[in-house]
C-alpha positions as CSV (number, residue, x, y, z in Angstrom):
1,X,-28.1,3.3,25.4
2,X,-30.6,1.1,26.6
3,X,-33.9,1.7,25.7
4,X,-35.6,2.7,28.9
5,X,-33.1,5.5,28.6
6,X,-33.9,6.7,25.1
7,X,-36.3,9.5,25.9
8,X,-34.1,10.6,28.6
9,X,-30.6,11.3,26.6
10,X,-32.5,12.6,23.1
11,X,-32.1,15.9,24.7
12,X,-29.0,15.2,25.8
13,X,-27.8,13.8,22.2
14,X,-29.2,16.8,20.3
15,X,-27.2,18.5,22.5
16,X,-24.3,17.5,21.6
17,X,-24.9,17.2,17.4
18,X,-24.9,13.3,18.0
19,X,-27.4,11.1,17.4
20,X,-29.1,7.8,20.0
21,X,-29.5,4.3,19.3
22,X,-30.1,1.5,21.2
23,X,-29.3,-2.1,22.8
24,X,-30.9,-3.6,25.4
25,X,-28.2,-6.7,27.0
26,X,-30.2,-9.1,24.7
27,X,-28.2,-7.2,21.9
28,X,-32.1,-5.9,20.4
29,X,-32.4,-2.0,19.6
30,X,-32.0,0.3,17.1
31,X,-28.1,-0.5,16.8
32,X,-28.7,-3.7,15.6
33,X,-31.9,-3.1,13.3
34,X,-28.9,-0.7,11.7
35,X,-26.4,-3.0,11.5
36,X,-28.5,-5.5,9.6
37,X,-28.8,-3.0,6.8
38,X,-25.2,-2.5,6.0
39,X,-22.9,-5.4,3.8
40,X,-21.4,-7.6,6.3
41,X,-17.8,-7.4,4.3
42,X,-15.2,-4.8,4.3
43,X,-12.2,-3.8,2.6
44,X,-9.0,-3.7,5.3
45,X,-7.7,-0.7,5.8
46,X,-3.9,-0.9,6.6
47,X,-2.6,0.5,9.7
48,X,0.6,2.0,10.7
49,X,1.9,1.7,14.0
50,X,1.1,5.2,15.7
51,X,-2.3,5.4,14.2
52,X,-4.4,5.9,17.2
53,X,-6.1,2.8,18.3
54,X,-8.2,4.1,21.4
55,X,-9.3,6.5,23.6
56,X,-9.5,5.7,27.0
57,X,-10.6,8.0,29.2
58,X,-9.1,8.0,32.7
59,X,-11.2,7.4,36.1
60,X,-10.2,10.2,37.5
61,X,-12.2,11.3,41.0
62,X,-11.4,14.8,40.7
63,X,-11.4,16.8,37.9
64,X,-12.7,16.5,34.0
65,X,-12.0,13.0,32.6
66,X,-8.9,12.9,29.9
67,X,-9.1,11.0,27.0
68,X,-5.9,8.6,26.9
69,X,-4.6,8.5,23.0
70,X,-3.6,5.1,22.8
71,X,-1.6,4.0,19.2
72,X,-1.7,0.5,17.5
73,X,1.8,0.5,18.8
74,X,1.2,0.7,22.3
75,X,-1.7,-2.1,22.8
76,X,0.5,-4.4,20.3
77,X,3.8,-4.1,21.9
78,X,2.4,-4.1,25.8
79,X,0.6,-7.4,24.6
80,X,3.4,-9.2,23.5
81,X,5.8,-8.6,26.2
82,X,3.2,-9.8,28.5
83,X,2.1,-13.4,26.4
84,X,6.0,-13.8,26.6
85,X,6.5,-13.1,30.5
86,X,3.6,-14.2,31.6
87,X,3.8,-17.1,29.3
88,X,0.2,-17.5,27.7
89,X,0.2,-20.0,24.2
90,X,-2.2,-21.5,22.6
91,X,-3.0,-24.0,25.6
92,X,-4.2,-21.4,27.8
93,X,-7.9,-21.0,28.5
94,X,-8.4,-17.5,30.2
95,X,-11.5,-17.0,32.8
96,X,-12.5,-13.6,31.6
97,X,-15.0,-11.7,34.2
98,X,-13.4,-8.4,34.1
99,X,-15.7,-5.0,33.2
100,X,-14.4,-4.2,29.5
101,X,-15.5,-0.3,29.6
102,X,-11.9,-0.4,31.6
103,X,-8.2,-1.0,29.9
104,X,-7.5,-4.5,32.4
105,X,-10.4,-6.2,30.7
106,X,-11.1,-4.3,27.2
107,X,-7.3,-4.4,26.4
108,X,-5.1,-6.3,28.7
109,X,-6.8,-9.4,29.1
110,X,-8.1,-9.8,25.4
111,X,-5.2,-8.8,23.6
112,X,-3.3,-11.6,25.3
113,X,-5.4,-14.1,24.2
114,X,-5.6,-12.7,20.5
115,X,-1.5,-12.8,20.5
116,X,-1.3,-16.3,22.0
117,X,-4.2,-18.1,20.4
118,X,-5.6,-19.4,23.3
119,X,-9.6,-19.2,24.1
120,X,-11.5,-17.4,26.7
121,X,-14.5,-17.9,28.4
122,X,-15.9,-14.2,28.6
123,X,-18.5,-13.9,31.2
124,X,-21.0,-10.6,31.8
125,X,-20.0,-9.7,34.9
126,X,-18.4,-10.9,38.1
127,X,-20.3,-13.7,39.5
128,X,-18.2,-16.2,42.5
129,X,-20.8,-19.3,41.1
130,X,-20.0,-18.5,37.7
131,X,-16.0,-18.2,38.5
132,X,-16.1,-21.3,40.3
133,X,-18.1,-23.0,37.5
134,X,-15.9,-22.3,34.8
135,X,-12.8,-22.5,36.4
136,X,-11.5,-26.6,36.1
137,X,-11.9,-25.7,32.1
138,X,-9.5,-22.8,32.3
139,X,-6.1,-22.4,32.9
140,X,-6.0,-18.4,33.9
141,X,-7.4,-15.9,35.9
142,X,-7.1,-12.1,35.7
143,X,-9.2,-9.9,38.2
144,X,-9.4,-7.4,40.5
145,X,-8.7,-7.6,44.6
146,X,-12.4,-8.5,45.1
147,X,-11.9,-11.6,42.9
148,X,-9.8,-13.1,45.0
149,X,-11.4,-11.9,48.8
150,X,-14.9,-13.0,47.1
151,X,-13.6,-16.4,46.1
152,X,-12.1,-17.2,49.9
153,X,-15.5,-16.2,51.0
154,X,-16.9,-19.5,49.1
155,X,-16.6,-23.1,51.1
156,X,-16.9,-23.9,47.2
157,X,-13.3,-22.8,46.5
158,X,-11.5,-25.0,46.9
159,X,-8.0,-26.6,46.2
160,X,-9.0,-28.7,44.0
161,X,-10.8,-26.4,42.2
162,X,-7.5,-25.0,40.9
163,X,-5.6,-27.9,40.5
164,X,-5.6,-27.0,36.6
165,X,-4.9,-23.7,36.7
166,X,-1.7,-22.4,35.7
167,X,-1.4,-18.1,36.7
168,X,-4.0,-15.8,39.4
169,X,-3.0,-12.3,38.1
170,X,-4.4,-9.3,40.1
171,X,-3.9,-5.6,39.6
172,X,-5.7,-2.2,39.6
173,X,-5.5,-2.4,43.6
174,X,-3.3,-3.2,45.9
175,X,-4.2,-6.8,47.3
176,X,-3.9,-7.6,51.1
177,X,-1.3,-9.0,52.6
178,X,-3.5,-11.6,54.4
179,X,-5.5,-12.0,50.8
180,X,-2.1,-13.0,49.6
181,X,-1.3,-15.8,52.4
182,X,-5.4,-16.9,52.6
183,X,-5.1,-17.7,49.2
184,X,-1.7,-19.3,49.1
185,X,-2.5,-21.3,52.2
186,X,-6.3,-22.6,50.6
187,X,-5.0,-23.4,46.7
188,X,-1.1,-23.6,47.1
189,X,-1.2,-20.5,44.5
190,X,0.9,-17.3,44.7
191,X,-1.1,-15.2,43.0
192,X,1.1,-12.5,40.8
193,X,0.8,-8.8,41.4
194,X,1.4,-6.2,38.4
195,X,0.8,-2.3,37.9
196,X,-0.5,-0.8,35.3
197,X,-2.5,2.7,34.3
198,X,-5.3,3.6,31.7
199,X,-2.2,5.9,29.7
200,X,0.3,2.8,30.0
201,X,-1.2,-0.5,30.0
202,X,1.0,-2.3,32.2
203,X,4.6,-1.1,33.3
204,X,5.9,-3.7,36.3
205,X,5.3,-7.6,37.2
206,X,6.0,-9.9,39.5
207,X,8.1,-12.4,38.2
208,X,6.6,-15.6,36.8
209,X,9.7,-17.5,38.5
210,X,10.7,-16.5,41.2
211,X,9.4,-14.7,44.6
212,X,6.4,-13.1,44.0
213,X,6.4,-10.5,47.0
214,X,3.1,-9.0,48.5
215,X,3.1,-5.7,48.8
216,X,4.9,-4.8,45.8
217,X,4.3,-4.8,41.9
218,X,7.2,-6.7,40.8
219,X,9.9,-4.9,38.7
220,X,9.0,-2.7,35.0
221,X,8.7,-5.3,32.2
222,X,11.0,-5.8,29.4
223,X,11.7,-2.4,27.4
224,X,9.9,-0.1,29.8
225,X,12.0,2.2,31.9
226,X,11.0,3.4,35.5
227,X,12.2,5.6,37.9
228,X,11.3,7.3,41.3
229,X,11.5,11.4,40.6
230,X,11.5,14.1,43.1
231,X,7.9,15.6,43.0
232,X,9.4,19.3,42.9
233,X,12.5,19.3,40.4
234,X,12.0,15.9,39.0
235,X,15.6,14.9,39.5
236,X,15.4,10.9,40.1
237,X,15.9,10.1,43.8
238,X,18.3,7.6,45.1
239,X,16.9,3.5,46.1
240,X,15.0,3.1,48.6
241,X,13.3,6.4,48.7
242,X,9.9,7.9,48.0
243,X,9.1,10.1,45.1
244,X,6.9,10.2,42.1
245,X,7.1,7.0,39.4
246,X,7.9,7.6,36.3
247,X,8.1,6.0,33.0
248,X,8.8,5.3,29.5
249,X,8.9,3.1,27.2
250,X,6.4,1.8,24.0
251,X,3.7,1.2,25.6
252,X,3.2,5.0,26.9
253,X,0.6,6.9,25.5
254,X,0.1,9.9,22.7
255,X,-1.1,11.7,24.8
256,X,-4.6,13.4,26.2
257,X,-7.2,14.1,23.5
258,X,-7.5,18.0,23.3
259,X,-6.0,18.8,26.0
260,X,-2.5,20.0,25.3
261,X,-1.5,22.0,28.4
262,X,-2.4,18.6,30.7
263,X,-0.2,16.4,28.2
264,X,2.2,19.0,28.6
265,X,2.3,18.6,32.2
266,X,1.9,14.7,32.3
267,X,4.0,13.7,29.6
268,X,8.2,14.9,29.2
269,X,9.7,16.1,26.3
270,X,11.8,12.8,26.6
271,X,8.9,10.5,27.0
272,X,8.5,9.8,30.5
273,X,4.9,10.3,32.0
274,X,4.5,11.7,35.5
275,X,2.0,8.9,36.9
276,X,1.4,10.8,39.9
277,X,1.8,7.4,41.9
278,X,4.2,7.7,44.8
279,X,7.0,4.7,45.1
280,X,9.9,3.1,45.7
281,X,12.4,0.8,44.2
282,X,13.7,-1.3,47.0
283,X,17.5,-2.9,47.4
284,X,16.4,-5.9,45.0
285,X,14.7,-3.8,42.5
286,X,11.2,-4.7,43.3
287,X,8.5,-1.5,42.8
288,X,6.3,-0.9,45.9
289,X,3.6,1.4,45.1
290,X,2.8,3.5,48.5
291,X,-0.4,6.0,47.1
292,X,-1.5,8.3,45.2
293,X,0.6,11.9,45.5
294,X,-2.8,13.8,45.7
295,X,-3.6,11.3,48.8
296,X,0.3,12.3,50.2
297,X,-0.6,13.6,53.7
298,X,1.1,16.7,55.0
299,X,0.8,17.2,59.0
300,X,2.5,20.0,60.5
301,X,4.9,19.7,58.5
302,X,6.1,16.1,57.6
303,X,5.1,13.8,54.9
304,X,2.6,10.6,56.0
305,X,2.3,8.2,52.8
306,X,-0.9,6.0,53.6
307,X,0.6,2.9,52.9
308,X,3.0,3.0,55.2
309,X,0.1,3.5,58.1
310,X,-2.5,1.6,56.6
311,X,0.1,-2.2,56.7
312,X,0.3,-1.4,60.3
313,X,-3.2,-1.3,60.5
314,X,-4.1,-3.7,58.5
315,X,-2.1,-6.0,60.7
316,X,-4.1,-5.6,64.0
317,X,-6.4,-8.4,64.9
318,X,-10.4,-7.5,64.3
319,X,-8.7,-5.4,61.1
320,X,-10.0,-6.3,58.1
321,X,-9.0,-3.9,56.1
322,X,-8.2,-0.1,56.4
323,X,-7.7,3.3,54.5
324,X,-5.3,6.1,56.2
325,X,-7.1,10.1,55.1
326,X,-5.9,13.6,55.4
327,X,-8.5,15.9,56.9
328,X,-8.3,19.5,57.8
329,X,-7.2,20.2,61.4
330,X,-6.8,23.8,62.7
331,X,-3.3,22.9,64.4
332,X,-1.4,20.5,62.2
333,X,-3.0,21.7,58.1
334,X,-4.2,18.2,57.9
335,X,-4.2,15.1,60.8
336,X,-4.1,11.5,59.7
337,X,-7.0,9.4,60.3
338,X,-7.9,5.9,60.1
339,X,-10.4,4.5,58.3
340,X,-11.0,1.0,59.6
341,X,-13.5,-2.3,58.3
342,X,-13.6,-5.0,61.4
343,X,-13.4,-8.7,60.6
344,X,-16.2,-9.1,62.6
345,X,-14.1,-11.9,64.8
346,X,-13.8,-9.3,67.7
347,X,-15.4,-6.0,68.6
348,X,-12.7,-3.2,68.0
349,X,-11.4,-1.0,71.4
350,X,-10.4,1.5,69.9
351,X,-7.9,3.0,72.2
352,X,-5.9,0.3,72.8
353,X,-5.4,0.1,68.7
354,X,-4.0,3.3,69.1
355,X,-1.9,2.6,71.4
356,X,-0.7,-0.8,70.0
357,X,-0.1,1.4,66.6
358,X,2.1,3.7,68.5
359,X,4.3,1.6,69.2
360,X,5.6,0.7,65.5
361,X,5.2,4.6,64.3
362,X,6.4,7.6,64.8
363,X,4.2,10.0,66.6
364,X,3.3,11.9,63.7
365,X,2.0,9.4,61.4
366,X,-0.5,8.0,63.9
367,X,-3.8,8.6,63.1
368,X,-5.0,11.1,65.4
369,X,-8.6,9.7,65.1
370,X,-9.8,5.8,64.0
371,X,-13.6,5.4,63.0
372,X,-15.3,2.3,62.1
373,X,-17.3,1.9,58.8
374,X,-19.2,-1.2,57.5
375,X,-17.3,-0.8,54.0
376,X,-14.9,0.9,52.4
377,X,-16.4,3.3,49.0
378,X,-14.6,1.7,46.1
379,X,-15.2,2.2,42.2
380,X,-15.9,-0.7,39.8
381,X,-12.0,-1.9,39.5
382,X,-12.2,-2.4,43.6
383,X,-10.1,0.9,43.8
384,X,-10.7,3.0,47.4
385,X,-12.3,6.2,46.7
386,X,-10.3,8.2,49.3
387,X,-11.9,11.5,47.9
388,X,-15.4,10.3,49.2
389,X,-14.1,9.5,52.8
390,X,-12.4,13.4,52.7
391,X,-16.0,14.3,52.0
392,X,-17.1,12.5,54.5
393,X,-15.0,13.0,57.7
394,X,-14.4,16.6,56.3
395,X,-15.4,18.1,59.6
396,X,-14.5,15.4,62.0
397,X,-11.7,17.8,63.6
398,X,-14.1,21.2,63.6
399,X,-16.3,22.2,66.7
């Protein structure tokens, strides 16, 4: 920890058996007055391929956190299938600003550039001046929506800026449609879309040739297998409809540290792990990611994926962004309601976005309320944390 924190987590240390050292982000503390006592060689211990490599524990919003068991296997064989596909050699220089407590920047990204042999040009923590410093000596960019909305917002980004840059990867949210074509439109990049999970590493990509398409996550990378399961009996559902993803393949987990009845659950006799991501495979094979099953909305009734709502939102003018919530409603169990972030270029009527959104949805999935909010509660991989605006608008249909 660091060491203004030492006197507050002892207790908590003891606690637990453990002990506390410390590092302050000059790399001074206890850790490394330890560390400069012990011989600076070692013998190398051989590995097999399902020793355990990591655990990873899950950002969950609900619930305990699970520790992801993640073998040698796994991280080796997810990493080369993706220097192959997304074609990283020794040329590549990768811009490196991604947290690394989190599998996108600890594992993904890294790993890459250990297979390939390229360099990297790690930086502490997301910084636009930093990005746009760095970025005519590197060839690669891996991040997070907020990369990429934060980088339009500079006059400093520029086309020119990019000129030697080969691949924009983002993942761990779903990116805008309009972040896609802003983007495309100012650098003449398509930046590449991908899915991935804490227990998986990545499973789908757009392709590196060929149409990138916003809105979806590309098809499942070479040797995974993916399909789109009934919720209830786990039968696999026909193209084209919605249902629980599903996969398989080497770069799956062990399972959850200690917690057999939830790997159980999670993870099939025959390999395949319930993600709990609702999706689709549409008619060219392309994976579209529509939510999160526990954010499914159920109004008197019928089924309401976000997604779905929140495009047509999204598309309004004065939109910026939006997020589509269950909350409680005496009538209907639960009434959809939009969450909405203005653009600032207009001021929002409210009504009349209702009734524009009416007419491209069925009566059921309109959101029977729409609020305004200066900014949408996300975690530190740019994620929506739909749990906090439940909390929040929990009693917006009582009284």
């Amino acid at each position: 920890c660091d060491p203004a924190d030492v006197t507050e987590l002892t207790p908590v240390a003891a606690a637990a058996g453990a002990a506390v050292e410390t590092m302050d982000n000059t790399g001074r503390g206890t850790l490394r007055d330890l560390a400069a006592t012990l011989p600076d060689t070692f013998d190398t211990v051989d590995r097999a391929a399902e020793d355990l490599a990591a655990f990873l524990y899950t950002s969950g919003t609900t619930g305990r956190s699970k520790g992801a068991m993640l073998s040698q296997r796994n991280l080796l064989s997810n990493a080369e299938t993706l220097v192959d596909v997304w074609r990283f050699t020794k040329a590549d220089v990768l811009l490196h600003a991604l947290p690394i407590f989190h599998t996108h920047g600890l594992f993904v990204a890294t790993n890459i550039m250990l297979l390939s042999g390229g360099a990297m040009v790690f930086l502490p923590k997301l910084d636009i001046d930093q990005l746009i410093r760095f970025m005519p000596q590197a060839t690669a960019l891996m991040g997070v929506p907020t990369f990429y909305t934060r980088l339009l917002g500079s006059d400093d980004f520029t086309a020119g800026l990019t000129a030697h840059m080969r691949l924009f990867i983002s993942g761990s949210a779903p990116l805008l449609a309009e972040t896609h074509k802003q983007f495309e439109e100012r650098t003449g990049h398509r930046i590449l879309e991908r899915y991935g999970m804490t227990e998986t590493n990545m499973n789908t990509s757009n392709p590196y040739d060929g149409p990138r398409r916003g809105g979806t996550v590309g098809t499942p990378l070479p040797g995974v297998e993916l399909k789109i399961c009934d919720p209830d009996t786990g039968e696999t559902l026909p193209q084209g409809e919605i249902g629980v993803v599903e996969v398989r393949g080497p770069n799956v987990f062990q399972g959850y540290w200690q917690m057999p009845e939830k790997t159980a659950a999670e993870l099939r006799a025959d390999g395949f792990f319930i993600t709990g991501d609702l999706g689709l495979i549409d008619e060219d094979g392309y994976v579209q990611i529509v939510g999160r099953g526990k954010d499914l909305i159920i109004s008197g009734g019928y089924n309401i994926y976000p997604k779905e709502v929140e495009q047509v939102l999204d598309d309004q003018p004065g939109v910026l962004e939006s997020a589509v919530i269950g909350v409680a409603h005496g009538d209907l169990g639960e009434a959809p309601v939009g969450v909405l972030v203005a653009d600032g270029s207009r001021d929002l009527d409210l009504e009349a976005l209702s009734q524009t959104v009416a007419q491209s949805l069925a009566r059921f999935k309109c959101p029977r309320k729409l609020v305004v909010v200066d900014a949408l509660p996300r975690n530190t991989m740019g994620k929506v944390q739909k749990n906090l605006l439940r909390e929040t608008f929990a009693d917006l249909f009582k009284g």
